[in-house]
N, C-alpha and C positions, 0 to 999 in steps of 0.2 A: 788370234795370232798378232803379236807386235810388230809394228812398223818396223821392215829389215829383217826380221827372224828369218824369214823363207829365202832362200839364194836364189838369184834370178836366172842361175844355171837351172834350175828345177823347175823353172817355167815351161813347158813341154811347146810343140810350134802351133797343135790346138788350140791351147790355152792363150799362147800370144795373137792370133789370128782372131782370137773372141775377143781381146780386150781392142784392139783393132777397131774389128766389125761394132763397136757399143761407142768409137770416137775417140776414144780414152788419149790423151796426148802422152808422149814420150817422154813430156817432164816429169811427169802425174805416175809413170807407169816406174820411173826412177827413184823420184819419191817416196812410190813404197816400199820399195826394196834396196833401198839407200845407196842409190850409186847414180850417175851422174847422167845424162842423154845423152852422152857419145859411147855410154857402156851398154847401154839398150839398143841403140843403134848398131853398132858391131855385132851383140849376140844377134839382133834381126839377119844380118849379115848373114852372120854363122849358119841362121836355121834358115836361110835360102828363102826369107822374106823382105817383098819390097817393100817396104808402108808405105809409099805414095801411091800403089793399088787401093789403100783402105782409108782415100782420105779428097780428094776432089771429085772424084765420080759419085762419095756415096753422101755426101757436105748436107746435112737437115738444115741448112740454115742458108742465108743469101750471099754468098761471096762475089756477089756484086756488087754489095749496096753500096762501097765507098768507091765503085768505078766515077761518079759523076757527085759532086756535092750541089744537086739542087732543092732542096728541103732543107727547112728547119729543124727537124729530127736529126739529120744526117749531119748539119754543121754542128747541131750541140753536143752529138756525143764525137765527134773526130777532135772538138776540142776539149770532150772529158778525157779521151784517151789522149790527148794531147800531154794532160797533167796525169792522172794517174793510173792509163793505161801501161800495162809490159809488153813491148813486142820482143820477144826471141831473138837474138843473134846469132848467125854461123846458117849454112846451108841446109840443114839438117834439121833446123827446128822452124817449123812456121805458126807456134802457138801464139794468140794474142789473151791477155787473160787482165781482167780488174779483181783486186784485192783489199774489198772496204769493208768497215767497222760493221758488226751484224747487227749494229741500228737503222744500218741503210740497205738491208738484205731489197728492201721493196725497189730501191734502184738498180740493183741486179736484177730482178725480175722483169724492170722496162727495157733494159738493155738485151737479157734475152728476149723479150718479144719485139724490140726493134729489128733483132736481126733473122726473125720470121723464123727463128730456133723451133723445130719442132719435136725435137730431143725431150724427155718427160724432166719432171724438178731435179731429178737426183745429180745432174750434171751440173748443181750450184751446192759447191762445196761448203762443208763448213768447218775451218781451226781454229787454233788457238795461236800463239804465239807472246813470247816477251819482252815487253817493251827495253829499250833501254835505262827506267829509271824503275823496271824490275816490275813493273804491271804485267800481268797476265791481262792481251788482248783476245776479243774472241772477233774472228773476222768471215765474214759471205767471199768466197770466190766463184769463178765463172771465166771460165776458159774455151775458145773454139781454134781450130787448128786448120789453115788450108794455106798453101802457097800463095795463091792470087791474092787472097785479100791481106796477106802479111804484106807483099809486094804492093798494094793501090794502098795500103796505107804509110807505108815506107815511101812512096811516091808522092805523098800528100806532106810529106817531111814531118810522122809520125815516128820515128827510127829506134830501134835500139837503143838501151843504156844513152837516153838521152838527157839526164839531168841536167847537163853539164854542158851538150851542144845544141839546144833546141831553142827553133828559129821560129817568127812569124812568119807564118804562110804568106805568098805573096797571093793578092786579093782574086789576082786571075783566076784562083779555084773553085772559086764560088761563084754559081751559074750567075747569083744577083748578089752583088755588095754589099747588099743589106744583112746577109746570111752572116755574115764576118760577128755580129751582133750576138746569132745566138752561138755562135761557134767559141765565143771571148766568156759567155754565160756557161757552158760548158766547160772551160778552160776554171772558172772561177768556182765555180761548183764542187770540182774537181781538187784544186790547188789553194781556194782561196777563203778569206774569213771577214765574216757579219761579224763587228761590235754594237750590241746594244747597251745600252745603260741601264747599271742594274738596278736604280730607285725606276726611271719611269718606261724603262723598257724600248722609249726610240731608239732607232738608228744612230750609232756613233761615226762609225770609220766603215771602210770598205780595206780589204788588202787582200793582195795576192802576191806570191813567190813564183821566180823562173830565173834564168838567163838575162843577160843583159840585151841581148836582141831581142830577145823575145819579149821582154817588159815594154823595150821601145816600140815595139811596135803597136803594145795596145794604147801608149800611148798618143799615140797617132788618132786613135781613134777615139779616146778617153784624155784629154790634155786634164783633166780634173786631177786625173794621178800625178802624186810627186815621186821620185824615182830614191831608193834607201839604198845605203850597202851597213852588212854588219857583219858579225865574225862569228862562225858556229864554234862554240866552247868545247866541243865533244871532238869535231874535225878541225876545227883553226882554217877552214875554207871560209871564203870571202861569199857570203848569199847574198842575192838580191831580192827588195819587193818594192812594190809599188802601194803608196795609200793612198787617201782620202779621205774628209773628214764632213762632218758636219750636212749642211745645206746641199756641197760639191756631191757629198756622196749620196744622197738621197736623189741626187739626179742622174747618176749613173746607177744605182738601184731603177728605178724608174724608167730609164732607159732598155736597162734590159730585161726587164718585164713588161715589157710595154703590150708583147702580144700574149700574155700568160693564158690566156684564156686554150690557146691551139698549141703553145710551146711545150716542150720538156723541160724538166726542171726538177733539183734535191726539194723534196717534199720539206725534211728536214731544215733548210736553210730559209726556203721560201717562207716558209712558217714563223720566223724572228720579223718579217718585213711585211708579211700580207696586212698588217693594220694601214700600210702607207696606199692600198687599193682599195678601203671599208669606205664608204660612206661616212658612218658615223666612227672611223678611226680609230678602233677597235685593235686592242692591241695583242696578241695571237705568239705561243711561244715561251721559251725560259730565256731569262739574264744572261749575257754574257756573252762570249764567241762560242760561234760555230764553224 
């Protein structure tokens, strides 16, 4: 059956109480039947279903883990969702979901096992989708859905449709200061890009993209970065990033690798830079940005 073929009238209230009972979020349940979450939401309605029966009592995963950020686990990925996590907006939806390239399906698999998911694989989706310059992309997602933990990350100023309004956390959130570290390595991981050089393969530039507060604030803790604006071709909006080059950046590398050994981290990314951790300086990876 094609995606949309089947009317979501013809869903019977078994059949929506099973997709329920399996997690299935109301985006996803939308999706396939090509209509929106507030049109799944109303037929629930209709058929005298509440789905917040079939979603915080029965949760396979920890919807507490971002009640307290004292881990370094906890600060890295609050600042991958920082960049390029989706939280849901509107009352009705409390899915959080990442949506990356299926080179990095293996960091969807840490993020499911960070959040103690005991849900089997099939709940890490996998599309397609095209680019704006007419690429056919193939991408891993991985989506969970419960009120509190949309809320404790929404309280951590992870928000909604946040491209546009996202802020540096203020430091209080981090049980220790020092966590802000892996939480910006998370952030970068997420949002940001390794230049190496393509004859000898070191380290060139460090960058990453955000908001104006939000850059300033890393560099608070990174003065190595210099602050950019430039004009996206496609929107004619003003973006920001922040660089680094050279020597500067090699020390903010090294900074936030410092405890790699116990941290998380894009296997993919670490991979351009782990010659700067080799003994013999061994140099690990392909040419170019990542």
């Amino acid at each position: 059956m094609k995606k949309g073929e089947r009317k979501l009238e013809a869903i019977s209230k078994e059949e929506m109480i099973a997709f329920l009972e399996q997690g299935k979020p109301l985006v996803d349940i939308g999706n396939d039947y090509g209509v929106c979450v507030d049109t799944v939401y109303l037929y629930l309605k209709f058929l005298g279903i509440n789905f917040k029966d079939y979603f915080d009592y029965r949760a396979k995963y920890d919807i507490h883990i971002f009640d307290s950020i004292n881990t370094s686990d906890k600060a890295y990925w609050l600042g991958f969702l920082y960049a390029d996590g989706c939280v849901r907006s509107g009352d009705i939806n409390n899915s959080i979901s990442l949506h990356l390239s299926s080179v990095d399906e293996d960091h969807i698999v840490k993020f499911k096992a960070f959040m103690k998911d005991t849900r089997d694989d099939s709940f890490i989706k996998h599309q397609t989708r095209t680019a704006a310059s007419g690429r056919i992309q193939y991408m891993t997602t991985y989506s969970i859905c419960n009120k509190h933990l949309k809320e404790s990350l929404t309280n951590l100023g992870c928000t909604p449709q946040k491209s546009l309004t996202l802020k540096f956390p203020d430091l209080s959130i981090f049980s220790d200061c020092n966590l802000v570290i892996d939480f910006i390595r998370g952030y970068i991981d997420g949002d940001g890009c390794l230049y190496a050089d393509k004859v000898t393969g070191d380290l060139k530039a460090v960058s990453l993209r955000g908001t104006p507060e939000f850059l300033e604030g890393v560099m608070k803790i990174f003065p190595q970065f210099r602050i950019y604006s430039e004009v996206d071709k496609r929107t004619g909006r003003t973006q920001y990033k922040l660089s680094t080059w050279g020597k500067k950046a090699v020390e903010v590398v090294k900074t936030l690798y410092k405890n790699r050994e116990t941290s998380t981290y894009l296997t993919r990314k670490f991979n351009k830079i782990a010659y700067l951790f080799s003994d013999d300086q061994m140099k690990s990876g392909k040419d170019g940005e990542v």
